[in-house]
C-alpha positions in Angstrom: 24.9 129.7 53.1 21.9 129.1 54.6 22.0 132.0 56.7 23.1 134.5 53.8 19.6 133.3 51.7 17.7 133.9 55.1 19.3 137.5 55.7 18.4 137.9 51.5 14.8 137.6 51.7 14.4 134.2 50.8 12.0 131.8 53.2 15.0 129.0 54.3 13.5 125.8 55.2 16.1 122.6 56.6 15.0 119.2 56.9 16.9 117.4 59.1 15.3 113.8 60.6 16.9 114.1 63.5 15.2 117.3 65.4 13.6 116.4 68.6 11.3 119.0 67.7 8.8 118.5 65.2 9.4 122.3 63.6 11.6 124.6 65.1 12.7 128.2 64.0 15.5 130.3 64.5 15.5 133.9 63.0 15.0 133.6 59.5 15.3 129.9 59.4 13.0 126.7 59.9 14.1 123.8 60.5 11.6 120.3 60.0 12.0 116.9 61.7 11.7 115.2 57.9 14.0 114.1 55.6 13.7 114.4 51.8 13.6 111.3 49.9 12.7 109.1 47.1 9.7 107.7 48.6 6.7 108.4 50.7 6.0 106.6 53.7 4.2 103.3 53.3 0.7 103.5 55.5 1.3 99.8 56.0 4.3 100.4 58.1 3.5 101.3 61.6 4.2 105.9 61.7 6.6 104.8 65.3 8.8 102.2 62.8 9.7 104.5 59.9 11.4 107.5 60.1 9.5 111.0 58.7 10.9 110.4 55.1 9.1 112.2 52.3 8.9 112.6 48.4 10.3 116.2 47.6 6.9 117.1 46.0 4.8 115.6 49.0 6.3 117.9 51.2 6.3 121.0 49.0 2.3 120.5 48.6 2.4 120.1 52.3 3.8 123.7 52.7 1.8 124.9 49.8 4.7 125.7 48.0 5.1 125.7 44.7 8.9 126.4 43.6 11.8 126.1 45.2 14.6 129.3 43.8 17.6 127.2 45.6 17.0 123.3 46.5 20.9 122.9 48.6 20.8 118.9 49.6 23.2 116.6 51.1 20.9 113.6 51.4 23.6 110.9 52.8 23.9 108.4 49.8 20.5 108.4 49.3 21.0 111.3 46.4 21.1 109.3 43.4 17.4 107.7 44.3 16.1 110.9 45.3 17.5 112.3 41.5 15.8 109.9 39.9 12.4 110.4 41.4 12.8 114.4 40.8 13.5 113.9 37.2 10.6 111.0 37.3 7.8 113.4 39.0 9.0 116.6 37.0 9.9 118.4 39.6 13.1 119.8 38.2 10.9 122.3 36.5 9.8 124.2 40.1 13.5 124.3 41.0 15.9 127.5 40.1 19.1 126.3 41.0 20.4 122.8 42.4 23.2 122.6 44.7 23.7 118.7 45.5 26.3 116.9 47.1 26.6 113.8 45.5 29.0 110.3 47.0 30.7 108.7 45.0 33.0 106.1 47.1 29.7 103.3 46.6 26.9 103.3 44.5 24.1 104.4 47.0 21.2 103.4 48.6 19.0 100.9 46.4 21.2 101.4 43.2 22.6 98.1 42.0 24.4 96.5 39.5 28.7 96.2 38.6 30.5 99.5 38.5 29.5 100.1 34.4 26.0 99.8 34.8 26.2 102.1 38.2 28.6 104.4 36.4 26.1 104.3 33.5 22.7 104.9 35.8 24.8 108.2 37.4 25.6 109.4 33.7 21.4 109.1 32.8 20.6 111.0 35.7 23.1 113.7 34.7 22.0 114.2 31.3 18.3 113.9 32.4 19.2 117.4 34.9 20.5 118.7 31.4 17.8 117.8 29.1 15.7 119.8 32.1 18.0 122.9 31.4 20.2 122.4 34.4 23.6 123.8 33.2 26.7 122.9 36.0 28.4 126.3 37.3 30.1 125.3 40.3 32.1 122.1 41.6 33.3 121.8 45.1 35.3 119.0 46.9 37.4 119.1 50.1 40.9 118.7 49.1 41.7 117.1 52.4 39.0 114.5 52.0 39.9 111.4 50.0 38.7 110.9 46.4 37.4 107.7 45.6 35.2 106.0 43.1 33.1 103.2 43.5 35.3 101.9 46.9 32.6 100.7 49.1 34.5 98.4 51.2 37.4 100.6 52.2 36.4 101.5 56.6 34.8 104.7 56.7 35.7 105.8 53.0 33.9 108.9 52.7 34.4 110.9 48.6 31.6 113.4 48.2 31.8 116.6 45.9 29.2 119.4 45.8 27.5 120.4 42.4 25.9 122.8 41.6 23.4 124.1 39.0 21.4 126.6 37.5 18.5 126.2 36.1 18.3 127.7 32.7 14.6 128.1 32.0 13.9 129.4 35.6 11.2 132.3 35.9 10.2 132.6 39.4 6.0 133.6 39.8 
């Protein structure tokens, strides 16, 4: 996909924290040592002791960017955090469509509570992407993956499904 939005026109930017490089592109695409998440760094860690995590919004003003037409995330349990702090900072409104694989075999990184209240925490963040105008359109899963819900102590259980949406209100500058 990431190649087909390149070969389209659109600027393609991947974040993946484990580049050796800094930046790096090839063709159409750059790729950043960073990795979206739900926090900034704290300055009173030590840089060489935390990885290059950053806010969504920290590293869109970093770019100068100000929308994003097609935000495509698989943020390794960590989605459900990062969610939250999109809806919380409003930045669902600079964002056209949302393509986000979400886990579902624990409850993520930082989310707590019994299965209700996580269940319930998952729900909020889904009607706060529909409150923003997010409508759903697409739902993928790997059929030879196994599906499980809230199994977190099962070896190596792995249950994620892709899903996407479009953002309703959307009118790219």
């Amino acid at each position: 996909m990431d190649n087909f939005l390149a070969q389209s026109g659109c600027e393609v930017h991947c974040f993946d924290p484990s580049l050796e490089q800094p930046h790096l592109q090839k063709a159409e695409i750059w790729f950043h040592r960073i990795s979206v998440d739900w926090r900034d760094p704290s300055p009173a860690i030590l840089p060489k002791r935390q990885a290059n995590n950053k806010k969504l919004a920290t590293i869109l003003d970093d770019f100068g960017h100000r929308e994003v037409d097609v935000l495509k995330a698989d943020m390794e349990s960590a989605e459900w955090k990062i969610l939250e702090n999109l809806v919380l900072e409003g930045i669902l409104d600079s964002v056209g469509q949302l393509l986000l694989e979400l886990h579902l075999h624990w409850a993520g990184f930082e989310v707590a509570g019994d299965d209700p209240s996580v269940v319930r925490y998952w729900f909020s963040l889904l009607k706060e992407l529909e409150r923003a105008s997010f409508r759903l359109f697409y739902v993928h899963n790997n059929p030879k993956k196994p599906h499980l819900f809230l199994h977190k102590n099962i070896l190596n259980a792995s249950s994620a499904y892709t899903l996407s949406w479009v953002n309703t209100r959307w009118k790219p500058s």
